[in-house]
C-alpha positions in Angstrom: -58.0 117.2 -18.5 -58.2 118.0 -21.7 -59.8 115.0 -24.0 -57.2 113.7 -27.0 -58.3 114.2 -30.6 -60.1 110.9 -32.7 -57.4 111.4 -34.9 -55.2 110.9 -32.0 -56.3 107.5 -31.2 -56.7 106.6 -34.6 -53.1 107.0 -35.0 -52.4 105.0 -31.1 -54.5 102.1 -32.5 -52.3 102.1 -35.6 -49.2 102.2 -33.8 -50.3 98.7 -31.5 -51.6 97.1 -34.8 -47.9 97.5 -36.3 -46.7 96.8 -32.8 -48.8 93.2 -33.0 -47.2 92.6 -36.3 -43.9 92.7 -35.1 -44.2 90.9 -31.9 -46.3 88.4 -32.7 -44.4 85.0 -33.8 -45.0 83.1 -36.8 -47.6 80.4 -36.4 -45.8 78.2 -38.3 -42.0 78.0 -38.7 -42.4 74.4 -39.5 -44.3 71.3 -39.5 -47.5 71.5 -36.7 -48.5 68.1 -35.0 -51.9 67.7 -33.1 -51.4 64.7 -30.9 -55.2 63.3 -30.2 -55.0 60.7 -27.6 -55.6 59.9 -23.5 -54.0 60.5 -20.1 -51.2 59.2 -22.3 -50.7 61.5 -24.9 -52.1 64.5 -22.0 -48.9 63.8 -19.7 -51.6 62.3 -16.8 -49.7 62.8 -13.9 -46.4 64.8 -14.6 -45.3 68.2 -14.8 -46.5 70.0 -18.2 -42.5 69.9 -18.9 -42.6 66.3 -18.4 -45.3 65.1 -20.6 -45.4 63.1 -24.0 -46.1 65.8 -26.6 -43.3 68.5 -25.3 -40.8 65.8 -25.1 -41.5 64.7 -28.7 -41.6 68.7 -29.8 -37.8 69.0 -27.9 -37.0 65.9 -29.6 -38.1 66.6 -33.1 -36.3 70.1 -32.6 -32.8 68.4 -31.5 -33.0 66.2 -34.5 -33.5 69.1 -36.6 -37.2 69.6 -37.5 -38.7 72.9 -35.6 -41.9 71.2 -35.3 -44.6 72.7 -32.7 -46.5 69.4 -31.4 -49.8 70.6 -29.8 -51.2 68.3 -26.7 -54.7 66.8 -27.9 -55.1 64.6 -25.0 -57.6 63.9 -22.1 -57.3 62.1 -19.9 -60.3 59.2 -20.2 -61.5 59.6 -23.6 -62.4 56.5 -25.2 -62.1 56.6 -29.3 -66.0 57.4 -29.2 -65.0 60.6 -27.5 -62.3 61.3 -29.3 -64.0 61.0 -32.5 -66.7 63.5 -30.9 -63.8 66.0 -30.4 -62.3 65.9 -33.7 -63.7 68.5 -35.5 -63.5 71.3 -32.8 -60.0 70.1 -32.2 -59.1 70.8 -35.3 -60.7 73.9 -35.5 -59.2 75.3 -32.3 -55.7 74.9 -33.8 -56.0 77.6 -36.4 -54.6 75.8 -39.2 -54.7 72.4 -40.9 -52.0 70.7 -38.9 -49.4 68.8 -41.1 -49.4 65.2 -39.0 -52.0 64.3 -36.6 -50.9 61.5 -34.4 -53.9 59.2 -33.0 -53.6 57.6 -29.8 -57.0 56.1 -28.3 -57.9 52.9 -27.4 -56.6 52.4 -24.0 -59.0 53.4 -22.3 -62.1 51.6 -24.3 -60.0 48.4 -23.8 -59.2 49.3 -20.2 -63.1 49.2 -19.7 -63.6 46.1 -21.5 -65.6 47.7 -24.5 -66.3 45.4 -27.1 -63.3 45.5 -30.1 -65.5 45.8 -33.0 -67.0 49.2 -31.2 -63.5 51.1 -30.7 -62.6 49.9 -34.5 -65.9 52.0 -35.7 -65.5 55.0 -33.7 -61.3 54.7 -34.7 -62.4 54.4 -38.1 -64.4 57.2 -38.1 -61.5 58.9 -36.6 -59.3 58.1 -39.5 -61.9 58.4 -41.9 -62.8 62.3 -41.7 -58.8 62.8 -41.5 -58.4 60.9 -44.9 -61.4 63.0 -46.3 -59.5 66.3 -45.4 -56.5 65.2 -46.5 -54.5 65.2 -43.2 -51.5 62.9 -42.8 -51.4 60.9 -39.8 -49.9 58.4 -37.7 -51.8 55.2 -35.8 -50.4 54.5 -32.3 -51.4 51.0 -31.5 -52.1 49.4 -27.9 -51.6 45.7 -26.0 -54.4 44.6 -24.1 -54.2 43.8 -20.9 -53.8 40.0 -20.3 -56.6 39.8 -17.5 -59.2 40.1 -20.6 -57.7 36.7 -22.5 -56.3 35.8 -25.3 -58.8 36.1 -27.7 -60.4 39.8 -26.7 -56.4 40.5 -26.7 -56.1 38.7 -30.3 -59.0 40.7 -31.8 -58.0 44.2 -30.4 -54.7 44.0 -31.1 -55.4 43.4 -34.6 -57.5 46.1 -35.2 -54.9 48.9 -35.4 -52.8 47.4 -37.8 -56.2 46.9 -39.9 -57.1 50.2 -39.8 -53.8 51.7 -41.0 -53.9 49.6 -44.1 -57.0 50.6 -45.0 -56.0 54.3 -44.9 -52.5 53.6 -46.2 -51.2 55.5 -42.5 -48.1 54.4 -41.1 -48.5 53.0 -37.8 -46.7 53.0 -34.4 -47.4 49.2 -32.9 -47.5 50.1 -29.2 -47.3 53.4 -27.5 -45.9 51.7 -24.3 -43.0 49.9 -26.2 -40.0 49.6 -23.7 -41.8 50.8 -20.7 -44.9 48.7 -20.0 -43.6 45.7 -17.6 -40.7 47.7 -16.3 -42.2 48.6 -12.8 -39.3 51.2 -12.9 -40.5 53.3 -15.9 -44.2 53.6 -14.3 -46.0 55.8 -11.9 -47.8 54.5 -8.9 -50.8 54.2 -10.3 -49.3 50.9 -11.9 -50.6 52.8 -15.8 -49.0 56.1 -16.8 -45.5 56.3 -17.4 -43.0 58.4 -15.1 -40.5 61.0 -16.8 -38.3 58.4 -17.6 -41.0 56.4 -19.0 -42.2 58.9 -21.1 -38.3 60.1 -23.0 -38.2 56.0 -23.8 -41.2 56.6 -25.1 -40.8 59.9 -27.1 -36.7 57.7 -28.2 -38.6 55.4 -29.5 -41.6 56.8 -31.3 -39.6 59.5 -32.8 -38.1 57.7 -36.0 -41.8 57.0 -37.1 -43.4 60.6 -36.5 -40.4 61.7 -38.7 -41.2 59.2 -41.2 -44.7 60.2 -41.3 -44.2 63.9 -41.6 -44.5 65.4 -45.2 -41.1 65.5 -46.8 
């Protein structure tokens, strides 16, 4: 067989280049969310269709905002890790994200980790967000009432701290109107079910609108 011409395949890897351009879709139609968070925000134990950040994208987009909510979570992560994750996280979504909301605590309190510990690392969290001029939204957590009143008391108080001293609006408690409702959980007793988690997405919804740029 007869070889084709350079100019040949110049003009094929043109033709895909324009091809790219046409097929590819817009990054950003509208606002871009990077949920950073745990097996909560990550949709532990559910379908991908099922879990917290695609509900809250088909919600934002019913209510009129195309948003495209990316899922940030793992499962585990304390706020240390999630701190150490930050920067590549952000990196690997191409473009400064217009709301980024933070979910960790959970699992630091889950473990019994000291309060004054997950405020640091949360803080450093928030921190290198305010310094790059990303909006975001603080997603607070109850303790769990086997660790007392007063480790309750003291880490229950520190999200509410921390979004006043970055001036970010904040979400009290990711698990509002599903924790205690055996119904709305999975069997592991922790994560919420798929009915759980659209209670969840109901609820939170009015803030993440709230906290997106007008």
């Amino acid at each position: 067989m007869k070889p084709r011409s350079s100019g040949y395949g110049a003009i094929r890897a043109l033709v895909h280049c324009f091809a790219f351009l046409f097929v590819t879709p817009v990054f950003a139609q509208g606002p871009l969310i990077w949920a950073l968070g745990d097996s909560l925000t990550a949709g532990y134990g559910l379908p991908p269709a099922q879990g917290f950040t695609v509900r809250l994208e088909q919600a934002l987009r019913k209510s009129g905002i195309p948003a495209t909510v990316r899922n940030g979570g793992i499962a585990g992560d304390t706020a240390a890790q999630g701190r150490a994750r930050l920067a590549w996280g952000l990196r690997g979504l191409g473009v400064k994200p217009d709301l980024v909301i933070v979910e960790l605590g959970a699992n630091d309190m889950l473990r019994g980790l000291p309060p004054s510990a997950t405020e640091k690392n949360l803080d450093l969290v928030l921190a290198d967000l305010h310094r790059r001029k990303i909006r975001m939204l603080v997603v607070g957590m109850k303790a769990a009432p086997n660790l007392g009143a007063d480790y309750a008391r003291t880490f229950e108080a520190m999200y509410p701290r921390l979004a006043d001293r970055y001036r970010a609006p904040l979400y009290p408690f990711f698990l509002d109107g599903v924790a205690g409702h055996p119904g709305l959980i999975q069997a592991d007793g922790r994560h919420p079910n798929a009915q759980g988690v659209d209670i969840i997405v109901a609820k939170i919804l009015p803030a993440v609108r709230r906290a997106l740029p007008r």
